[in-house]
Phi, psi and omega in degrees: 000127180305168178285330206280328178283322152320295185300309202297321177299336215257003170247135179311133159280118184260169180258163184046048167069016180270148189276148170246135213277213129186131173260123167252116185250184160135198199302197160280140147105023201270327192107065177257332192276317162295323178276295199329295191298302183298349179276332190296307171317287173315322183288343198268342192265008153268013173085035175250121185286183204191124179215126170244179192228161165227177180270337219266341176296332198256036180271135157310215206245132211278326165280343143315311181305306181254023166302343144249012155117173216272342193261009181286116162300289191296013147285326177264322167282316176304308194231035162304302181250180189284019224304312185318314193299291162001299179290323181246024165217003176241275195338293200286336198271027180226010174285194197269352160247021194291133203324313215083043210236071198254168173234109168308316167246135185247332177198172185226123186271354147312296165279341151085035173275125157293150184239133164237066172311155168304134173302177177200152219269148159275159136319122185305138164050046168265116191289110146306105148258111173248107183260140178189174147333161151049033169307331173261025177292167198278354194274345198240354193285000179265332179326343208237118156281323154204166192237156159278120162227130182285098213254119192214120185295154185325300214292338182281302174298328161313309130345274160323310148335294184292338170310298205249003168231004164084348214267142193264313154251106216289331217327275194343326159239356164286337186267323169336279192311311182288328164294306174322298181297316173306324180291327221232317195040046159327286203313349210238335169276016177267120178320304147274142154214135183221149167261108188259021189262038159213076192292343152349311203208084182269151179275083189289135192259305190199138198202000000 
């Protein structure tokens, strides 16, 4: 059985149509965005609706983000995202009393716009895949009916970084990460944990 296929069994079915949260963590360049997607495809071809989200949707506003300066670890850990916003447009209307009434996106990190789109109905008894960064900070831990975490050593993200974003010194968020981990221990409050640095053939570590 594929890991993918592990994990999609491993989320709960709930009775009367109630949504189920799932978190996809890791570094940056870890595959988060790619394991989402590919998790989303197994539940849908099981017959499970599926509405994903991404964190990278909820970032602040560029003068927040950088307001301890662009080069800032502990900057990048405080203030990248939006959580309220997370929380009252995704998170609570998919909680266990939630309209089901979500807005997906909160800014456009292109243009650097708060976004307010109309909300739209989920699906009854729909799994929310959220993938992004710090899924396990404590502001997000009632969120989750189970969680990922992607576990990929720096020099392999690094790697990658510099492939698909040209970024040549990762330190900022590698130090990021590291705040992150000191703060959080994501490997040990992830439900899942794989070794994803060879995503070809990621590896459950631990379930």
């Amino acid at each position: 059985m594929s890991v993918l296929d592990q994990v999609a069994r491993r989320i709960p079915v709930p009775d009367n149509d109630v949504f189920t949260r799932v978190g996809i963590d890791g570094p940056d360049a870890s595959g988060k965005t790619f394991f989402a997607d590919a998790l989303a495809a197994t539940l849908q071809e099981a017959g499970r609706p599926v509405l994903r989200v991404s964190v990278d949707d909820f970032h602040h506003v560029r003068s927040s983000r950088y307001q301890l300066g662009r080069d800032s670890a502990r900057g990048c850990w405080l203030h990248s995202f939006n959580y309220e916003r997370l929380w009252e447009d995704v998170l609570d209307p998919l909680g266990p009393h939630g309209s089901g009434m979500v807005s997906p996106k909160a800014h456009d990190l292109a243009t650097d716009s708060v976004l307010a789109p109309e909300p739209v109905a989920a699906p009854p008894g729909a799994v929310l895949i959220v993938d992004g960064l710090f899924l396990h900070r404590d502001e997000l831990r009632a969120a989750w009916d189970l969680t990922v975490f992607l576990d990929v050593p720096f020099t392999e993200t690094a790697r990658r970084m510099a492939v698909r974003d040209r970024i040549l010194d990762p330190r900022k968020y590698v130090d990021a990460q590291r705040i992150y981990f000191a703060a959080c221990a994501p490997h040990d409050r992830a439900t899942i944990l794989i070794d994803n640095t060879d995503p070809r053939t990621p590896r459950i570590v631990r379930a």
